[in-house]
N, C-alpha and C positions, 0 to 999 in steps of 0.2 A: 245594619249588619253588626251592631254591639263597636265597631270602630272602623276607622277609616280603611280601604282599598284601593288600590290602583287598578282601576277596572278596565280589562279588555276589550272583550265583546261581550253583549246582553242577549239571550235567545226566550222572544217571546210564543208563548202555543195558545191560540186561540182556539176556540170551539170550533168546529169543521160540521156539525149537524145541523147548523145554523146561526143565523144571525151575522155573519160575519162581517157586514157591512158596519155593524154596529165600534167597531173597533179603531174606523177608517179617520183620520187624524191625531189618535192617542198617544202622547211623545214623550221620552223616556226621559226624566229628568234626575240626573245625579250629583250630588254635594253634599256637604257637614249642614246645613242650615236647615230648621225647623221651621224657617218665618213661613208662612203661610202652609202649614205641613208638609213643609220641602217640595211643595210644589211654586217657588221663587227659585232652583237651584236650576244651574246648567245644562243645555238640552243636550243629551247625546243621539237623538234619532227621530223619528214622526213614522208612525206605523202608514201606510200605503197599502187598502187592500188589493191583493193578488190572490189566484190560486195557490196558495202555500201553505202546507201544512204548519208552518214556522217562521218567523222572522228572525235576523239576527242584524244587530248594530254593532258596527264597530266603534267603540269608545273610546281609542288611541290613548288609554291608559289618564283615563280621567281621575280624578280621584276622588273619592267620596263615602261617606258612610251609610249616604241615606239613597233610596233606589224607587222613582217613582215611577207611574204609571198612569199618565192627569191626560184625560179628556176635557177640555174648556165645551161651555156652553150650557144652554139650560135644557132639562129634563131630557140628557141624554142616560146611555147605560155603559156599560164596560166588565164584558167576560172575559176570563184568562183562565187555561187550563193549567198551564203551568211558565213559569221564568224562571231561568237558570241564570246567574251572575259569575261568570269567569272574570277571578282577579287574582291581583299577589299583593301582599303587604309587607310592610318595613315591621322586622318583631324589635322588640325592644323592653329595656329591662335585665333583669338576674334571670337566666335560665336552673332553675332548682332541682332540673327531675335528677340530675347524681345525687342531692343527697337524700335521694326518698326510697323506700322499697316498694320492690315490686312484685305482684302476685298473679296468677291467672287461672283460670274454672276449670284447668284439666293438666295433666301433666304431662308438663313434655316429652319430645319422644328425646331427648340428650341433653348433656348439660350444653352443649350450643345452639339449642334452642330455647335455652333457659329465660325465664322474665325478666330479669336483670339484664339479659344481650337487648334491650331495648334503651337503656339508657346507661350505658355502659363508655358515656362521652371521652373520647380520642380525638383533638384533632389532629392526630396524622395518621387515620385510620379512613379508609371509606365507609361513609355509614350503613351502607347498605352490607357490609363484609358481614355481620354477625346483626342478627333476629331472633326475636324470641317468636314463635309459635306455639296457636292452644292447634292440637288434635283436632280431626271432625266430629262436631257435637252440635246441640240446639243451644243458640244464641249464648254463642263463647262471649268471653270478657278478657281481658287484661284490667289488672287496677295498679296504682303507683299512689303509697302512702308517703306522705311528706314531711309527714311526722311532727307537723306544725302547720297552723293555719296561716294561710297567706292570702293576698290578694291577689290574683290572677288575674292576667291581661290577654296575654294569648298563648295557641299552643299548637306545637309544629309536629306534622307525624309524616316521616317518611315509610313509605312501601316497598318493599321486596320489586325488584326489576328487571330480572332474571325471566320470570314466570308468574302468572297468578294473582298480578296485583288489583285486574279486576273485582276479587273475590274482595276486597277491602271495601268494596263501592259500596255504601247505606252504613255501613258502620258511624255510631253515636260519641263525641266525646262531652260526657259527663262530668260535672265539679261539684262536690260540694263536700259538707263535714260529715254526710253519712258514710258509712262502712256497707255500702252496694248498691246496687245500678240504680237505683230511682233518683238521685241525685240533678240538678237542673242541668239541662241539655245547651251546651255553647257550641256546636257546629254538628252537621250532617258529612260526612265526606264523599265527594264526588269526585269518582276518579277521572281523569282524565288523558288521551293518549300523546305519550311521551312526556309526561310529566310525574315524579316519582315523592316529590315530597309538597306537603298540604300546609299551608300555612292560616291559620282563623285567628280572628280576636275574639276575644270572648268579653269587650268592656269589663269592668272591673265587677270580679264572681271571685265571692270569697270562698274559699273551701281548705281544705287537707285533701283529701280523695281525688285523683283522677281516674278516672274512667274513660275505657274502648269499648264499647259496648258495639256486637253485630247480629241484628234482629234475624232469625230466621231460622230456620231448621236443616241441618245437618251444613253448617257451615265451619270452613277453616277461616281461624285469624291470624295473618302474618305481621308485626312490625318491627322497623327493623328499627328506630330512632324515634323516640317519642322524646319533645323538648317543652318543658313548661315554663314561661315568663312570666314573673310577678313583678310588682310594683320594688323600685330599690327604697330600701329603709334604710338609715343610718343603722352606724353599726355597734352592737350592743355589746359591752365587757359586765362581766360578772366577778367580781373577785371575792376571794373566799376567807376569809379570817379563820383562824383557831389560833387562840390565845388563853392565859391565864386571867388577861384582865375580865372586868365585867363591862361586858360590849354594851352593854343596858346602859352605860352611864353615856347622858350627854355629851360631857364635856371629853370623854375617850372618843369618842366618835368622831366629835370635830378637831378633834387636834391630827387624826388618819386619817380626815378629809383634807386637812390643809397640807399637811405632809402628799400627799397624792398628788394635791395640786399644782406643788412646786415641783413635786417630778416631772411631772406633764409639762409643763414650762420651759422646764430646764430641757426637752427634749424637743421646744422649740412647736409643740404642739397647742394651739391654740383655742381648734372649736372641739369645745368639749363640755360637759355637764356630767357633773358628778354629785351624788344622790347617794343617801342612806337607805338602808331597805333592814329591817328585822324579818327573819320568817317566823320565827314564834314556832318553831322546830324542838320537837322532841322526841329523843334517839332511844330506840330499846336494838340491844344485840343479843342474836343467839349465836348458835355455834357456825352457822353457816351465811347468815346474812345481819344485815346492819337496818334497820327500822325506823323512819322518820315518818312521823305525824307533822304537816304542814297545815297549821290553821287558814283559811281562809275559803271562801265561797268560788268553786269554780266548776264551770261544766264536766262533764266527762274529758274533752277533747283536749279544755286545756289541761287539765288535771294528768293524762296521760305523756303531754307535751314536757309540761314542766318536771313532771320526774325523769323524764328521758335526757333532760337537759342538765338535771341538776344531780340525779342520782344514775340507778343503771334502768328503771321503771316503776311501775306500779307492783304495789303490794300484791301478793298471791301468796296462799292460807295450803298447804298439805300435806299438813299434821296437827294434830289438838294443844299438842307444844305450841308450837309457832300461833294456833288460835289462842290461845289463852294470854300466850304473851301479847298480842294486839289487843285483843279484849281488855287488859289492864291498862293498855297504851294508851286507849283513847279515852278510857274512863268513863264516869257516868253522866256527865254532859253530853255524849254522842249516842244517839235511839237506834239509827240505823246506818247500815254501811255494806258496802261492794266487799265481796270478800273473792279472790283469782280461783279458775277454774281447770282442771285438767282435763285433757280432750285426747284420746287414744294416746299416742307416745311425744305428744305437743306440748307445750309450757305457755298456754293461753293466760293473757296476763291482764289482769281487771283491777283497778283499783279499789283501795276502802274508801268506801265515800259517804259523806252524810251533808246536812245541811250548812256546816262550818268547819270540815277538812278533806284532806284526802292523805292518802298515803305511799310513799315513796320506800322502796326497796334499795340497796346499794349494794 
């Protein structure tokens, strides 16, 4: 189940047309362990045939990742229509969805059903008090851009409690670095009665994009708290120099490493690692924005990340001004390049891109 669970009860559905005898000693075994493909782990039940369209184990809250279903003996068989796993988990990690945007496939019907009212995190607020909502439409979405790729562990989405939270049931939550739904799938959501907020791991899915995706036709999607856990990273400073000297020189460099150093000390700070970095940064300005050419090889994603971080975004071209002066910026070492796009009264924003830069706006 991509990470461990504290599992309640397990509901297994056997075939009812036939065969049912076939199933009669099959025992449910649940743990973290692969040794023998986690059929060595923990037994929580032994199926018993009965007239029952269903079985259900109670697992007194075992805990486990791995969820089997092992028949011992030779040349037996084993059919299951469907297993259901009711559990909860301990999330853990940096919850990042405040600093991501969010977006969804139809427009709200008020700014308090805005897509932002989804992780809009208060805690002295109840999370269910404000939801974003898409309208009735075929296979609505919500997305929440992270605006940086991370490692993703798990992710918690509460529902609307009021009314309607059934409607949430089959809904898909997707991760990854595409920008729409096809992204890989880390949980199904199964709603359940009296319980209002879903907790999955998704083991470690790197992505930017989160996705709610709800398969079906003429469906509403309510959430009222969407929560995403990543991996914690140490924490990264950037600092910025503008100076007269020539930052190029060696020995300037290490003498504002060593200087830094002592600061840090002296403020009794000790784990730390401090590093040189050149971007190889070249600035054109026009009248309205500031232009930097950042030399190096990076995907799209990061490409958009790092200007966000480091300036105000990527580059975007319109007028022949503004082209002509990137045109000169990047010069004749660079063949091709991403130039931004306008899109009805939107400021859709693309980078210049080629095989050794990209380019940043400020």
């Amino acid at each position: 189940m991509r990470g461990p669970y504290n599992i309640s009860y397990i509901e297994v559905i056997p075939r009812s047309d036939c065969c049912i005898y076939d199933q009669q000693g099959a025992e449910i075994l649940i743990g973290n362990s692969l040794e023998n493909n986690g059929n060595n782990n923990p037994r929580c039940g032994v199926i018993t045939v009965i007239n029952e369209i269903k079985y259900v184990f109670n697992c007194d809250q075992m805990e486990g990742r791995y969820v089997n279903v092992f028949i011992r003996g030779v040349g037996r068989r084993l059919q299951l229509c469907e297993v259901k796993v009711y559990a909860t988990t301990t999330l853990t990690g940096t919850n990042v969805a405040p600093r991501g945007v969010a977006t969804q496939s139809g427009r709200p019907a008020s700014a308090a059903t805005a897509p932002q009212m989804a992780i809009d995190e208060d805690s002295g607020k109840d999370p269910q008090s404000t939801c974003a909502s898409v309208p009735l439409q075929d296979n609505p979405w919500w997305q929440l851009d992270l605006r940086s790729i991370y490692k993703i562990t798990a992710v918690s989405v509460t529902s609307i409690s009021d009314c309607c939270s059934e409607e949430l049931d089959g809904a898909e939550i997707r991760i990854g670095l595409k920008n729409d739904t096809s992204n890989q799938r880390c949980a199904i959501i199964s709603i359940a009665t009296g319980q209002s907020k879903y907790n999955y791991q998704c083991g470690i899915m790197e992505g930017r994009f989160v996705h709610v995706v709800l398969p079906g036709l003429q469906k509403n999607l309510t959430l009222c708290e969407v929560q995403v856990y990543v991996l914690d990273s140490k924490k990264r400073s950037v600092l910025k120099i503008r100076t007269d000297f020539d930052m190029s020189d060696p020995v300037i460099q290490q003498q504002i490493l060593k200087q830094l150093e002592t600061n840090m000390k002296s403020k009794r700070i000790s784990d730390f690692k401090i590093s040189w970095r050149t971007s190889g940064r070249v600035s054109r300005k026009t009248k309205d924005n500031i232009y930097h050419l950042i030399n190096g090889s990076l995907i799209w994603y990061e490409a958009q990340s790092f200007c966000r971080v480091e300036c105000t975004n990527l580059a975007t071209v319109n007028n022949m001004d503004c082209n002509n002066m990137l045109v000169n910026t990047l010069g004749s070492h660079v063949t091709y390049s991403w130039i931004g796009l306008w899109a009805g009264g939107t400021h859709r924003q693309c980078m210049v891109r080629t095989d050794v830069s990209h380019g940043c706006v400020e």
